[in-house]
C-alpha positions as MATLAB code, in Angstrom:
seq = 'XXXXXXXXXXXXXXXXXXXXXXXXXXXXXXXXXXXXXXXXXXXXXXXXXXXXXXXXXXXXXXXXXXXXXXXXXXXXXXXXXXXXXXXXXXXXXXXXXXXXXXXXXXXXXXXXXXXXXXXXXXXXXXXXXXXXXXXXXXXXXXXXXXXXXXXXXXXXXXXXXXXXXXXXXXXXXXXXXXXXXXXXXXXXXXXXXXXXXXXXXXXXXXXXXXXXXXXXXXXXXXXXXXXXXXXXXXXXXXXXXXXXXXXXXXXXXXXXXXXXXXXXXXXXXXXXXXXXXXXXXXXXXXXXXXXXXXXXXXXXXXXXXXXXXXXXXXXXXXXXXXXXXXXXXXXXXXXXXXXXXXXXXXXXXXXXXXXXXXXXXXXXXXXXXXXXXXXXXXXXXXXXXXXXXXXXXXXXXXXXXXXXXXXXXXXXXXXXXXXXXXXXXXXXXXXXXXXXXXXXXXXXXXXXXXXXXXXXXXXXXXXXXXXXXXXXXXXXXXXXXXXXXXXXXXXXXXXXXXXXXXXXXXXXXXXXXXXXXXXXXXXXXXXXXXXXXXXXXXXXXXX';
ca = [
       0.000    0.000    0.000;
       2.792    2.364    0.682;
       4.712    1.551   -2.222;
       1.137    2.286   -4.379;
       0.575    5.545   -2.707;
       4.141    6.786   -3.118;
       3.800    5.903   -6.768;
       1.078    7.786   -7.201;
       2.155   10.662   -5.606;
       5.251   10.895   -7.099;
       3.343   10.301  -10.506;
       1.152   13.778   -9.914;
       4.433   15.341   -7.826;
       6.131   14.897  -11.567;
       3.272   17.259  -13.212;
       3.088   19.542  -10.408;
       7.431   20.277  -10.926;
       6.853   20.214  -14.150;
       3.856   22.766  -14.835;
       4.536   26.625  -15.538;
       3.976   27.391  -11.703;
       6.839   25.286  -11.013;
       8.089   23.773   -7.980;
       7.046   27.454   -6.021;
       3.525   25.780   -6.206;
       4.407   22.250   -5.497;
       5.722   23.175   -2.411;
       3.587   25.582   -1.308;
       2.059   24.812    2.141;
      -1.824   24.112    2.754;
      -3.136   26.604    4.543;
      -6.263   26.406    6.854;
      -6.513   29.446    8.477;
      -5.868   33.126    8.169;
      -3.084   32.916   10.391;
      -2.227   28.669   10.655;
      -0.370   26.546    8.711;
       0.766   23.165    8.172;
       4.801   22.886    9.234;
       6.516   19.254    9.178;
       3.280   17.990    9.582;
       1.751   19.865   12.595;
      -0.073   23.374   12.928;
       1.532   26.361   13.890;
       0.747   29.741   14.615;
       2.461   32.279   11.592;
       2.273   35.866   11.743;
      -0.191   37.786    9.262;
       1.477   38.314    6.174;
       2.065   41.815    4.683;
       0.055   42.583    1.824;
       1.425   41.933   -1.364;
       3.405   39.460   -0.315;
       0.667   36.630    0.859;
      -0.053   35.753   -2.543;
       3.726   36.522   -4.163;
       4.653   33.700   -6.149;
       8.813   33.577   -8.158;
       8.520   33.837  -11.508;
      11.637   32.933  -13.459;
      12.036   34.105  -17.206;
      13.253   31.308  -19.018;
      14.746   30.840  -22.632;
      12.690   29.635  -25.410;
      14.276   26.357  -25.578;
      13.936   25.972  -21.583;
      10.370   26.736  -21.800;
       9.771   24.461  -24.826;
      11.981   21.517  -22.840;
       9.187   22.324  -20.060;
       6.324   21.643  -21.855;
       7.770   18.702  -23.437;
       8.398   17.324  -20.035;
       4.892   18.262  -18.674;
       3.613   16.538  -21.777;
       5.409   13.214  -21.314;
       4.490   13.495  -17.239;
       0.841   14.447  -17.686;
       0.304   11.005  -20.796;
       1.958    8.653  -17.823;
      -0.813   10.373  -15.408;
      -3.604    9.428  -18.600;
      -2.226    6.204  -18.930;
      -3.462    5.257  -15.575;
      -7.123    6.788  -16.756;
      -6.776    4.156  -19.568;
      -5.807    1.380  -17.356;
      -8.913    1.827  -15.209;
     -10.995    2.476  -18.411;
      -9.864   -0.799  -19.635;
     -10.776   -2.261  -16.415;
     -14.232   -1.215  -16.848;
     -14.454   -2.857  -20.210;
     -13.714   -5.803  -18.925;
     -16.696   -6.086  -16.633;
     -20.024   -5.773  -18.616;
     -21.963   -3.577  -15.585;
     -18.776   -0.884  -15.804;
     -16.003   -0.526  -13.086;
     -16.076   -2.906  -10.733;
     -18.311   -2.402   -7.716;
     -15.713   -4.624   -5.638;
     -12.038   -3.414   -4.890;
     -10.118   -4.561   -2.706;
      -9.265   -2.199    0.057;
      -5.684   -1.571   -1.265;
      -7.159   -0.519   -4.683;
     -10.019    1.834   -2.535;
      -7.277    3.548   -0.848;
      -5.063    4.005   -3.703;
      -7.426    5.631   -5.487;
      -8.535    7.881   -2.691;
      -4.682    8.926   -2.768;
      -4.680    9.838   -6.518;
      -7.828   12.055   -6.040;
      -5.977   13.677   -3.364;
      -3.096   14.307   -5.426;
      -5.330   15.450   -8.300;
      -6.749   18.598   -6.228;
      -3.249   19.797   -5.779;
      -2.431   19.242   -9.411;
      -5.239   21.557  -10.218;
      -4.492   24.189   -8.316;
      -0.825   24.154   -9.637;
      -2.080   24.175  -12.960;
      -5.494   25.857  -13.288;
      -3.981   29.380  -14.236;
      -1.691   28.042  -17.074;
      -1.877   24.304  -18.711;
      -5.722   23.919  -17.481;
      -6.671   27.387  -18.210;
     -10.704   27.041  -20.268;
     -12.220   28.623  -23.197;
     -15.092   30.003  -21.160;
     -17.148   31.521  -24.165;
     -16.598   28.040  -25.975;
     -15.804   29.519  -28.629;
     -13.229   26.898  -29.767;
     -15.443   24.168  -29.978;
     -15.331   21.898  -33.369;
     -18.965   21.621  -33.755;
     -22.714   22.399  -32.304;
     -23.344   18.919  -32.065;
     -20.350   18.340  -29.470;
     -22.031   21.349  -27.332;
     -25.256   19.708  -27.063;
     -24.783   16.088  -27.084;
     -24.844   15.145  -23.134;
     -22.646   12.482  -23.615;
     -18.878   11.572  -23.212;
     -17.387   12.752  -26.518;
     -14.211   10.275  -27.798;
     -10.813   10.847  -26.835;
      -8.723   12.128  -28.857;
      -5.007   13.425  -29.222;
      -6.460   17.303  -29.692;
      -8.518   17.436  -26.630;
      -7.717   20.227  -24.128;
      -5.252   19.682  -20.928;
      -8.344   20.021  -19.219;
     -10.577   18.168  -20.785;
      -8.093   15.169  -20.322;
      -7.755   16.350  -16.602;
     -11.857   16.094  -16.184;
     -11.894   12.709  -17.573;
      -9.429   11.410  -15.781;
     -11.359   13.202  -12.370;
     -14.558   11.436  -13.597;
     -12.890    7.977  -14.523;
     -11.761    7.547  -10.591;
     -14.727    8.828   -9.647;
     -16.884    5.810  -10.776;
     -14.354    3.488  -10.355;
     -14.331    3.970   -6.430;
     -17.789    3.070   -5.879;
     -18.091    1.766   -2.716;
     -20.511   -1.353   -4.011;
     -24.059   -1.389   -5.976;
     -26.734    0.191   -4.057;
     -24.863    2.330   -1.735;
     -26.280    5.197    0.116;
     -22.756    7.260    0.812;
     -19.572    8.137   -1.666;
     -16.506    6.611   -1.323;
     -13.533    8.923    0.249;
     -12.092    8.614   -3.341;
     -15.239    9.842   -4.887;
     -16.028   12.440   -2.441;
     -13.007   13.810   -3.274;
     -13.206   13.615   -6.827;
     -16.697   15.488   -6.245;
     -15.310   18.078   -4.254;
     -12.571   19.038   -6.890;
     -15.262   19.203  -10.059;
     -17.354   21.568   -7.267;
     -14.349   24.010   -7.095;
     -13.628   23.704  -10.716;
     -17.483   24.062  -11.408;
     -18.199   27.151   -9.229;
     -15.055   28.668  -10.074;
     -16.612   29.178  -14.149;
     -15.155   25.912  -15.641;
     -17.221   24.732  -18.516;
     -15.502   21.288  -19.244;
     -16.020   20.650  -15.380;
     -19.767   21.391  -15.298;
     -20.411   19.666  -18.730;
     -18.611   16.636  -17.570;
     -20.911   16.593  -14.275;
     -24.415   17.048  -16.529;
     -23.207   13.618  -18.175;
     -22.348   11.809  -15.008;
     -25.780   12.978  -13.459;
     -27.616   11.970  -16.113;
     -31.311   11.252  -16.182;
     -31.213   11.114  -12.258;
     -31.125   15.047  -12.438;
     -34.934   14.865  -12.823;
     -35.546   12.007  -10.216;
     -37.973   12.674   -6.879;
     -36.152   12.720   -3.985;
     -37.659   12.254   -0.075;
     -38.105   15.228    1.980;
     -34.979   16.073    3.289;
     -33.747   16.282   -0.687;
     -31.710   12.668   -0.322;
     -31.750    9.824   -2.850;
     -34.555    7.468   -2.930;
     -33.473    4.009   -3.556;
     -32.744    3.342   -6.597;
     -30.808    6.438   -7.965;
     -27.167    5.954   -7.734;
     -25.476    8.341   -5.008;
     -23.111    9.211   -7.462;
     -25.366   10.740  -10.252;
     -27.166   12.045   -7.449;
     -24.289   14.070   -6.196;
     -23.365   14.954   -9.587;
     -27.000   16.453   -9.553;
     -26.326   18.747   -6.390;
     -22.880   19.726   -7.681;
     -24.684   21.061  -11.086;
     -27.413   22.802   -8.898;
     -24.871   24.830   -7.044;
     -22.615   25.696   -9.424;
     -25.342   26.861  -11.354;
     -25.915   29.898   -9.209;
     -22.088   30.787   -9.748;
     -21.214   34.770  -10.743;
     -18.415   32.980  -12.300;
     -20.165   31.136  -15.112;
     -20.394   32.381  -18.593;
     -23.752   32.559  -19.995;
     -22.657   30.743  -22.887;
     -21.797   27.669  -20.588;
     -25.257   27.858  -18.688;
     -26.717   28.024  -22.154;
     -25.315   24.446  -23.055;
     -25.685   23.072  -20.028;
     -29.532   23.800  -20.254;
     -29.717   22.075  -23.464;
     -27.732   19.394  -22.279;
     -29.909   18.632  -19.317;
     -33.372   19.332  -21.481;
     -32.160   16.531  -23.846;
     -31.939   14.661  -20.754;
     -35.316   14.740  -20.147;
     -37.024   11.550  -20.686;
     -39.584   11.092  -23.069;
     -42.935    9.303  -22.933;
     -42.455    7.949  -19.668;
     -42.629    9.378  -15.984;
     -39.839    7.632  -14.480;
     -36.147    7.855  -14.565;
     -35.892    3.918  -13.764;
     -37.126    1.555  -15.568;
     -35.858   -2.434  -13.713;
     -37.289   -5.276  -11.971;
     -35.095   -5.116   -8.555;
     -35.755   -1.389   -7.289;
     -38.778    0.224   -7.794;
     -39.544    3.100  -10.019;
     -38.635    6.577   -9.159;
     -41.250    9.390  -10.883;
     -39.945   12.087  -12.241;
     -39.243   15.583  -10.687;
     -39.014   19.002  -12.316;
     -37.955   20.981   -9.142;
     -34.426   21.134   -9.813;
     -35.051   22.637  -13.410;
     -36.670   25.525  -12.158;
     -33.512   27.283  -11.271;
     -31.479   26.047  -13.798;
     -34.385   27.069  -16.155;
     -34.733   30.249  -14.881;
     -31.217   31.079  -15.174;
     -30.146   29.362  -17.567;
     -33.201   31.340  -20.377;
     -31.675   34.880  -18.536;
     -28.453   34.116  -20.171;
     -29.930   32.888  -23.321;
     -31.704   36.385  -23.052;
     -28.497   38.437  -22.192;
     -27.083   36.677  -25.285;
     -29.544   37.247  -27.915;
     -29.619   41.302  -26.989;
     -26.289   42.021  -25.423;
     -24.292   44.759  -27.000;
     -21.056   42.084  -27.431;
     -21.655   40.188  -30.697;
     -22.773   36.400  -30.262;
     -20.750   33.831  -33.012;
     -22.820   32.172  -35.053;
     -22.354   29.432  -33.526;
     -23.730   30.055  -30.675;
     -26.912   31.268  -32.524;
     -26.922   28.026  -33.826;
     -27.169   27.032  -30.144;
     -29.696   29.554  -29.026;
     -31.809   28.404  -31.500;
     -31.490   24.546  -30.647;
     -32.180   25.808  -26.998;
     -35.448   27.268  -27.459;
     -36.734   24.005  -29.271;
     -35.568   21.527  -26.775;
     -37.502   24.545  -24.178;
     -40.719   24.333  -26.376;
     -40.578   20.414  -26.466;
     -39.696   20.053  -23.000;
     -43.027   22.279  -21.845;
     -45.016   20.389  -24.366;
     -44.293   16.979  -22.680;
     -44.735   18.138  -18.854;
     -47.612   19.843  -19.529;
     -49.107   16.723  -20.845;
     -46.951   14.319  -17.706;
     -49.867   12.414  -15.915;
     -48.812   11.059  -12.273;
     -46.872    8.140  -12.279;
     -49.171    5.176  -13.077;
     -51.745    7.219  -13.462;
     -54.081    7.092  -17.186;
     -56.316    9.983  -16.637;
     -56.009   13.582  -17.826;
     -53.922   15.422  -15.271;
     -50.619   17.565  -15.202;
     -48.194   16.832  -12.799;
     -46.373   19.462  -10.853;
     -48.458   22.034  -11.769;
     -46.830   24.768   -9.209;
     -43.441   23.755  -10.420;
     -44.476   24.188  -13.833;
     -45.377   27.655  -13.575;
     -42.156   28.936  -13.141;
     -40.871   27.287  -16.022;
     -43.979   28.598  -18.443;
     -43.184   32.147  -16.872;
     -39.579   31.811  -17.468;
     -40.062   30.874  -21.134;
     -42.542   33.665  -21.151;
     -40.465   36.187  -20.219;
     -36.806   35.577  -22.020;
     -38.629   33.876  -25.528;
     -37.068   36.271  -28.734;
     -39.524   37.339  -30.772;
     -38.626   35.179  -33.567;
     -39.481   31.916  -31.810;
     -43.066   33.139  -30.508;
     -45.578   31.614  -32.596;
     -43.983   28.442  -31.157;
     -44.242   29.555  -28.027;
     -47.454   30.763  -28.385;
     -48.309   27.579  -29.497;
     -47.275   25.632  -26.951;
     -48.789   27.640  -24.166;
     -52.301   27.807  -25.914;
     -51.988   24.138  -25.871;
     -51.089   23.844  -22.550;
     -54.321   26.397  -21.474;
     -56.350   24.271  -22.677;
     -55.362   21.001  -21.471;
     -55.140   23.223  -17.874;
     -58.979   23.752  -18.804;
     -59.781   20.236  -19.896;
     -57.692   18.787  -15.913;
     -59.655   21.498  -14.222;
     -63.075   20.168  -15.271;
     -62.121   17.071  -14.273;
     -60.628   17.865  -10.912;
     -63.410   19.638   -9.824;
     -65.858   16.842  -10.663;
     -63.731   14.369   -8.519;
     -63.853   16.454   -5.312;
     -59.827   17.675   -5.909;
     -58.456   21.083   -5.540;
     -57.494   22.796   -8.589;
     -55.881   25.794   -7.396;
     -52.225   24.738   -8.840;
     -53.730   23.942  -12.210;
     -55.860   27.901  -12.226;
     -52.411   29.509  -11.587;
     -50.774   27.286  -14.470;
     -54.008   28.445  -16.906;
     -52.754   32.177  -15.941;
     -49.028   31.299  -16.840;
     -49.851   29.978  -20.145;
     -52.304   33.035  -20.712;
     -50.166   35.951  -19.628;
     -47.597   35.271  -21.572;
     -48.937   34.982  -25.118;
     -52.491   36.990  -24.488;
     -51.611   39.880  -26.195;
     -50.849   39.130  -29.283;
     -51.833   35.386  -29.903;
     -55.108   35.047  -31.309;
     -56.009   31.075  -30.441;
     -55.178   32.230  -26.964;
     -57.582   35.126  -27.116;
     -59.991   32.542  -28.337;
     -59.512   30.345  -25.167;
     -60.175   33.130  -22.840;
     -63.912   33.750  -24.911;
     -64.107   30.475  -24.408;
     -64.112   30.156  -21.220;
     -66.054   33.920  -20.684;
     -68.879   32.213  -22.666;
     -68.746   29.048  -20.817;
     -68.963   30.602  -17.414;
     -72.153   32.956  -18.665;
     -74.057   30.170  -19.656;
     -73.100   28.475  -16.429;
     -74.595   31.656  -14.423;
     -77.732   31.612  -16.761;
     -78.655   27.800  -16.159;
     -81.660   27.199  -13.487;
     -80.484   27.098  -10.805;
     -77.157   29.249  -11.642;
     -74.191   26.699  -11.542;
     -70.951   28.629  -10.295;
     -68.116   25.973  -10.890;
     -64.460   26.387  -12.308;
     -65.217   28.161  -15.775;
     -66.476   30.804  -13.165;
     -63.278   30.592  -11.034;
     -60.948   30.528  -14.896;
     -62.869   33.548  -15.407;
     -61.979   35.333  -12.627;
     -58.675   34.113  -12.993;
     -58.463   35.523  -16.751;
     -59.272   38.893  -15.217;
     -56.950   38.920  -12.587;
     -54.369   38.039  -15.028;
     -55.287   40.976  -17.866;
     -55.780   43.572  -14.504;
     -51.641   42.924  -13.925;
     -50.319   43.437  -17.071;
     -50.112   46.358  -19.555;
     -51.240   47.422  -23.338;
     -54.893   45.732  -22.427;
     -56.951   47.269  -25.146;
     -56.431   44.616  -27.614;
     -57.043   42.324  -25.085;
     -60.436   44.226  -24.482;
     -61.215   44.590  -27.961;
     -60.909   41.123  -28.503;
     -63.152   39.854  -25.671;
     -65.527   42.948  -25.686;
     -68.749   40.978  -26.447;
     -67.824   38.258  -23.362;
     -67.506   41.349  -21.106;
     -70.422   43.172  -22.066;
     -72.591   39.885  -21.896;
     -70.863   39.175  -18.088;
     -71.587   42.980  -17.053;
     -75.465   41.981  -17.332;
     -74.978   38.587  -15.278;
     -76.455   38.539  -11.455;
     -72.916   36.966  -10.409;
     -71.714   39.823   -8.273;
     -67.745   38.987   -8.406;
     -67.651   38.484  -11.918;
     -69.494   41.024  -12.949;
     -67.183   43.549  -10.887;
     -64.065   41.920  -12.734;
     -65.695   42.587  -15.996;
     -66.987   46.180  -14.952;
     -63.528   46.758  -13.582;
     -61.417   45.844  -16.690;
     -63.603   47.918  -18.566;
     -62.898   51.162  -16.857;
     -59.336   50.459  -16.767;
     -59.158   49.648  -20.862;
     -61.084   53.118  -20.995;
     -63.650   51.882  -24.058;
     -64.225   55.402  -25.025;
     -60.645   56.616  -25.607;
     -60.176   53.506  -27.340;
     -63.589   54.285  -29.475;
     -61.967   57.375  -30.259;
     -58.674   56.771  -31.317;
     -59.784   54.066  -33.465;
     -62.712   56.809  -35.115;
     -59.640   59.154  -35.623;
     -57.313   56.179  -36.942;
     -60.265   55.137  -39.173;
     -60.475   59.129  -40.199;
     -56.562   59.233  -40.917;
     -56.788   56.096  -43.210;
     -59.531   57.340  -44.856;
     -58.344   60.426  -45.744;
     -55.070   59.009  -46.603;
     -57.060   56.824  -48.821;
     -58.661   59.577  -50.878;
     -55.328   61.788  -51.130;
     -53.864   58.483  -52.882;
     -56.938   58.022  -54.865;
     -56.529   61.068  -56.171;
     -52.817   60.949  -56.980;
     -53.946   57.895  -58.854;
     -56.249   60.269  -60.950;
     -53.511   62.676  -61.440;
     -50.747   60.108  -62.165;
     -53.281   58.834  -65.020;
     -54.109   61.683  -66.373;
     -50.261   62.094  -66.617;
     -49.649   58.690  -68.210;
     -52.861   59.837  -70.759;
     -50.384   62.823  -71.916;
     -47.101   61.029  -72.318;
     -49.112   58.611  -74.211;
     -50.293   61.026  -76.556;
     -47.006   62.529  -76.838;
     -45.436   59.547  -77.693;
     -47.612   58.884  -80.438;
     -47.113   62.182  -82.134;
     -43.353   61.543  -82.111;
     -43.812   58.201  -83.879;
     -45.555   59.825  -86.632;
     -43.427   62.376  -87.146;
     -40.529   59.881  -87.557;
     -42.622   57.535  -90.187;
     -42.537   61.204  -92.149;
     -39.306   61.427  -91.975;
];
């Protein structure tokens, strides 16, 4: 065991010497306090150090040739240090369910060494040989962005994109056996250096940890926010690890733009559960910890699409590949019946709302009929589960506020969702007119609708558009609704809107008769040269 852990210190002790930071960094004690440090092994007390020189560091100029002798030597070190990736990837090969659940206790504490050492080889090397692309700008392709898998290695890849995978390959190679509930020392250490790298604004870290979380992103958890059984602690970690870093100043917003699309193609598809096997039982899907990535994540698309620094094309290409997997993802979840369950019904309604409002809010203009689409859609189903939850006794408050989501943010300038909303203002009128009157949720939608058009601005299309609904509820004995009616007319103003559209109606007209009579002039005009031009032809056939 010694022997093993010497090796593989002096395996990462050969990069650190070897990096552009130099032995200064390999040597540099831990610290773990503002005024303690780590001397021959023990802590002891050190005097505050002056500013400036805390965080000096010795930089030597060296020749070309030195430098180039450097990185050739750095080179060499760091393919021994991938060789050992490789070995364990090979490992994993050879067993058909991936690295082996069951090391020995040597091999466990080995590894737990190496992802020791690794920490320290980042920090030595994070400002120089790991140093990332954050705009990912460099990419090869669009399709290596979005994909959220493990792309091939190859000879071109990035120091730190080999550094990542080598993180990630000892990471699920220490398991500490099938179905466990904690991480592995080795892991939790592996897990602690993508967190650092993650929150600190590294792309390849955070793309690497979408692909180890996987599908499990979306699973339920119990109360407390743990596992359930059957989601492996490892993708669940993964999971957390995304979640904070997400929230990072440090981030780009082109790297929470990918990661969004990453995780949205995640996102299983015509089923509600991220499990699927005989020996653990299904876990249902939850859409909690997309909100905030969601949220975020369509800000920066947002801040990307109208920032004043110009956006490559290829990350256009991206933006636009975003909002489709975002319009495809809402489609699905606002059609996602409880697990098991066959009838019409949404699940996570009050989750969902945030994620309609947040697509509501950042969507360009060039991708709203397909947003508009898919929120009309989703009003109506809302609609169609409300009837029904009603009828069976259930509360359908959730499922109201999602109706008012999907309203507010296409009402004013979609025209199938204008039709919904007269829809509904007929249906709850001829509810109130029945013998007895019937007050049941097309009376509640209604009220809903006009609590909705109260909060917003620009309502006089809105008004014009649903001016016969509102006129017919003004009439009804229902005293709530037909305040909400009375109200939104007085705030539209009907009669300034009367009149501007008498005095638009009076400009176009008269606009209309000054080109009518250009028209006459311009023919009368074309008459003359006409004329003209045959009195020049015959005086040419006389010539």
């Amino acid at each position: 065991l010694e022997l093993r852990n010497a090796g593989v210190e002096l395996l990462v002790l050969c990069n650190q010497l070897a990096c552009a930071a130099g032995i200064q960094a390999a040597i540099t004690p831990a610290r773990v306090g503002t005024n303690m440090e780590v001397i021959n092994g023990a802590l002891r007390s050190v005097r505050s150090p002056e500013k400036g020189k805390a965080e000096s560091v010795l930089h030597h100029s060296h020749s070309a040739a030195t430098e180039m002798w450097r990185e050739n030597l750095f080179l060499d070190a760091f393919d021994v240090l991938d060789s050992l990736r490789e070995h364990l990837e090979g490992d994993a090969a050879d067993n058909e369910s991936g690295l082996s659940p069951h090391l020995e206790p040597t091999q466990v504490q080995v590894l737990s060494k190496f992802a020791a050492e690794l920490s320290k080889l980042y920090e030595c090397c994070k400002d120089n040989e790991f140093a990332e692309d954050r705009s990912l700008s460099n990419h090869s392709s669009i399709e290596s962005l979005i994909a959220p898998v493990a792309p091939t290695p190859s000879e071109d890849d990035a120091m730190v994109s080999r550094f990542v995978r080598i993180v990630t390959t000892v990471a699920q190679g220490s398991s500490s056996g099938p179905g466990s509930r904690f991480l592995s020392q080795a892991q939790r250490s592996c897990m602690d250096l993508l967190k650092a790298m993650a929150t600190s604004g590294s792309p390849e870290a955070l793309l690497n940890l979408t692909i180890m979380a996987g599908t499990s992103f979306f699973a339920e958890r119990d109360p407390s926010g743990k596992a359930l059984k059957g989601v492996d602690i490892l993708c669940h970690e993964a999971s957390n690890v995304v979640l904070d870093a997400f929230s990072s100043n440090q981030l780009s917003d082109e790297c929470k733009v990918v990661v969004l699309a990453r995780l949205l193609s995640l996102f299983p598809e015509g089923e509600n559960a991220v499990n699927k096997t005989k020996d653990v039982p299904a876990v249902g899907i939850a859409i909690s910890t997309l909100t905030p990535v969601m949220r975020q994540g369509l800000e920066s698309a947002k801040r990307l699409d109208n920032g004043p620094q110009e956006t490559s094309r290829d990350m256009f290409g991206v933006l636009d590949i975003l909002w489709k997997k975002v319009f495809g993802t809402l489609s699905r979840m606002l059609s996602l019946a409880p697990n098991g369950s066959k009838r019409i019904d949404i699940s996570h309604a009050a989750d969902l709302v945030e994620l309609v409002t947040a697509a509501a809010t950042n969507c360009p203009s060039r991708h709203s009929p397909d947003l508009f689409s898919v929120l009309s859609s989703g009003a109506s189903r809302c609609m169609d589960v409300a009837k029904l939850t009603e009828e069976s006794g259930g509360d359908i408050k959730d499922i109201l506020n999602l109706f008012a989501a999907c309203f507010v943010g296409s009402c004013r300038k979609d025209k199938a969702m204008q039709g919904i909303a007269k829809n509904v203002l007929n249906a709850a009128a001829d509810s109130l007119t029945l013998v007895p009157p019937k007050t049941d949720f097309k009376v509640k939608a209604s009220l809903k609708v006009f609590q909705v058009v109260q909060e917003i601005g620009d309502i006089e299309g809105i008004v014009i558009a649903i001016f016969p609904e509102l006129s017919r509820l003004v009439c009804l004995d229902d005293a709530s609704l037909r305040r909400a009616a009375g109200a939104l007319l007085v705030r539209a103003n009907i009669s300034t809107i009367l009149d501007n559209s008498q005095t638009r109606w009076e400009t176009a007209e008269e606009r209309a008769r000054t080109a009518e009579e250009r028209v006459l002039e311009l023919e009368e005009e074309v008459e003359v040269l006409h004329r003209q031009k045959e009195a020049l032809e015959r005086q040419l056939g006389l010539l």
